[in-house]
Steps between C-alpha positions, in 0.01 A plus 500: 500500500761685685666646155135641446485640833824629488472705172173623634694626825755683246233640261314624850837694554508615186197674508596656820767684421326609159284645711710629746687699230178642375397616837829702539488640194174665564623668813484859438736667751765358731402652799815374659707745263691851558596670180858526401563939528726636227660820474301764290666833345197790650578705778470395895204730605452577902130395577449247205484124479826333467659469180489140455492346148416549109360235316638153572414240216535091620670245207078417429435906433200625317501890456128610484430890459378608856264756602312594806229738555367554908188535603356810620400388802841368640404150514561379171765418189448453159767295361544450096777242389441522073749458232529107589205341267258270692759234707406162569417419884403778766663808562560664853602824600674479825520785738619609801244733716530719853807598688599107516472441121245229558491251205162491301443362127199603308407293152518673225269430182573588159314783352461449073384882499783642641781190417609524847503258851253728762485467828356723832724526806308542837638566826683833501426743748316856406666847600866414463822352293561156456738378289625052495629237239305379249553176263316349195482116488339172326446153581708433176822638717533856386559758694586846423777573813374751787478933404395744753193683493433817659125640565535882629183617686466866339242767713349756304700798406802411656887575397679086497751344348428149409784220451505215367677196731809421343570888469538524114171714441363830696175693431432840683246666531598792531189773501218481708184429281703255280219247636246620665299236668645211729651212291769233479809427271653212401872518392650070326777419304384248232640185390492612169358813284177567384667514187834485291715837516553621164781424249813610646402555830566270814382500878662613777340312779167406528200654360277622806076482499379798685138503589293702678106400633148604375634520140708820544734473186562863482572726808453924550838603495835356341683277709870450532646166404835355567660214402800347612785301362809283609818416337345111441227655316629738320740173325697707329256788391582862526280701747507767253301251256241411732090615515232438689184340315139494555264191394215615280231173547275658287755534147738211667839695521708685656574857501782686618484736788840603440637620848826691637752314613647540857838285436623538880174340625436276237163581376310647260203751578211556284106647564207268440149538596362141428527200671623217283792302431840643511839376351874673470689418207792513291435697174702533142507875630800660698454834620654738751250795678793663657366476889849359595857427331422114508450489095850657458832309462734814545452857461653856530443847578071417496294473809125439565222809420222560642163471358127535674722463827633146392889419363362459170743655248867481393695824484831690520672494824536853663765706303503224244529597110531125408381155606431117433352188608477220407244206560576159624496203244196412423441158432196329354440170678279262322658515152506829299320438161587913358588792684222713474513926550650739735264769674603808717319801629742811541532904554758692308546824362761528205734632479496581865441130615510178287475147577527222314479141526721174384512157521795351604598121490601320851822560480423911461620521085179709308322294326242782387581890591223760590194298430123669433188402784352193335783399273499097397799303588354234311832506252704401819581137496409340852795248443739786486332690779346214735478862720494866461612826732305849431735837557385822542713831393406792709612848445465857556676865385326633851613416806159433742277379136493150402295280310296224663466133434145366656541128359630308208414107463604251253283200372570148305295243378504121624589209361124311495547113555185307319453114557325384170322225593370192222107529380318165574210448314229263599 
């Protein structure tokens, strides 16, 4: 009788912590916690919320595609988490709301229209910013790590720059009637993309969701857009081969904004008028605009021309009759599959002025000598020349006339890696 009892007292226990286990693992937020900060690479800004963190992903991370529209009455977020498939167990979304950052979780339920995890966020406060942490979680123990959202309060017709919390993304509005009723913005780094970048191209940082309320996808005026980057991100990428990119949801891709490149700052600028998701890149593209000497390696008797007002051409020194430059290596990273062509824009004037253009191996020895706009260096064997250098030849009979270089960039293809899978067939 007592063995009986006794294995009844142990299966009790059993159950007990079963359960106990079960219970903790539907707990949705740990409202004991303080998120870890981590250094970002955007700008301090006077008058903004701290610069606290970028995504941080736990051992037990799941990267869902994240999205948030507000409300147009201040009260209210729309939260989308898609690109997951339906999970087992419930999903949360965790958030922190008000000046404290108090802790609220919302269910979210699977939508099979939209092949996303939806959920409403109350509590927010009409008439101002608010910006807090925000987490995804399950009872099955995933959780997507803590990002930062920021919701800007925007007033009719008003002149505001908008930033995003960790600092890596800025919107201005910079005219007047850009929007021209009262409205919010929401400004979120994702866990992950809405979708892959293309072949050959990489992401710098996160991609960013940017939202505004009462379905404005499209504003008055153009917008400025920056973009910021950090020596982490960049992991080993050239600024000169970087882009911004804008999500089309309707085609699902991306396409490239371009943008100029402010090396000393560390961000690209580009002008967008629609609110979507944003990305910065590294492309198979190098190219050099001329608004500082940061794409050249070494150069002589050139300096930077003016053009609409900007530093946007290379020329002659004063009393100069001959020049050079020369780029810095450039350096696919990713794998180089082919090199692919060589375009410039130039001004001359034979036989007054000429210019010309080569390309040089690493170590400076010509490899190919006064090179056409849009000539292939397809022939040029990326095991011989894992890099290339561009130089310019500039030269005048006239002292005060030279000819002008406005931008010359160089392009490869990348190596694509394909996992080939085996059929099964049931």
């Amino acid at each position: 009788m007592s063995t009986v009892r006794l294995s009844q007292k142990l299966c009790w226990l059993a159950a007990m912590l079963l359960m106990s286990l079960v219970l903790l693992a539907w707990i949705p937020w740990d409202s004991t916690a303080k998120p870890e900060s981590s250094p970002t690479g955007g700008p301090a800004s006077a008058g903004k919320p701290p610069l606290k963190r970028g995504v941080r992903h736990p051992a037990t991370a799941f990267a869902p595609f994240l999205d948030i529209v507000p409300g147009q009455d201040g009260t209210e977020l729309y939260i989308s988490a898609g690109g997951v498939g339906e999970l087992e167990g419930t999903v949360f979304v965790n958030i922190g709301i008000g000046p404290g950052h108090d802790k609220r979780s919302w269910t979210m339920a699977y939508s099979d229209t939209v092949r996303s995890y939806i959920a409403t966020a109350t509590g927010f406060t009409p008439g101002m910013d608010d910006y807090g942490p925000m987490s995804i979680t399950t009872t099955q123990g995933l959780n997507t790590g803590i990002v930062d959202f920021k919701r800007a309060y925007v007033p009719a017709s008003t002149i505001q720059t908008i930033q995003s919390v960790d600092g890596n993304l800025e919107l201005a509005l910079v005219s007047t009637d850009t929007i021209a009723f009262d409205t919010y913005i929401v400004v979120v780094p994702g866990y992950a993309p809405p979708g892959s970048p293309p072949v050959g191209h990489r992401l710098i940082g996160a991609s960013y969701s940017v939202r505004a309320a009462a379905a404005l996808t499209t504003t008055n005026r153009p917008m400025s857009l920056r973009m910021y980057y950090s020596d982490a991100t960049l992991a080993g990428a050239d600024p000169h081969a970087l882009a911004i990119f804008a999500w089309d949801a309707f085609n699902r891709r991306w396409c490239s904004l371009g943008g100029r490149l402010f090396y000393d700052q560390h961000y690209l600028s580009a002008v967008t008028s629609r609110f979507t998701t944003y990305a910065l890149m590294a492309v198979p593209l190098w190219r050099d605009d001329f608004d500082d000497f940061s794409g050249l390696g070494e150069f002589h008797n050139v300096t930077l021309g003016l053009q609409d007002g900007h530093p946007e051409l290379l020329i002659l020194s004063p009393a100069a009759t001959t020049g050079t430059a020369v780029s810095r290596p450039i350096t696919p990273t990713g794998g180089i599959a082919t090199w692919g062509s060589l375009v410039f824009t130039a001004t001359a004037d034979p036989p007054t002025t000429t210019l010309t253009v080569d390309v040089l191996s690493p170590d400076g020895s010509a490899v190919l000598t006064d090179v056409v706009s849009g000539a292939s260096l397809a022939s040029l064997d990326p095991a011989q020349y894992p890099a290339l250098k561009l130089r310019v030849n500039l030269s005048s009979a006239v002292v005060g006339e030279t000819p002008a270089l406005d931008e010359w960039r160089l392009t490869w293809e990348v190596e694509e890696h394909r996992v080939y899978l085996p059929a099964v067939w049931r």
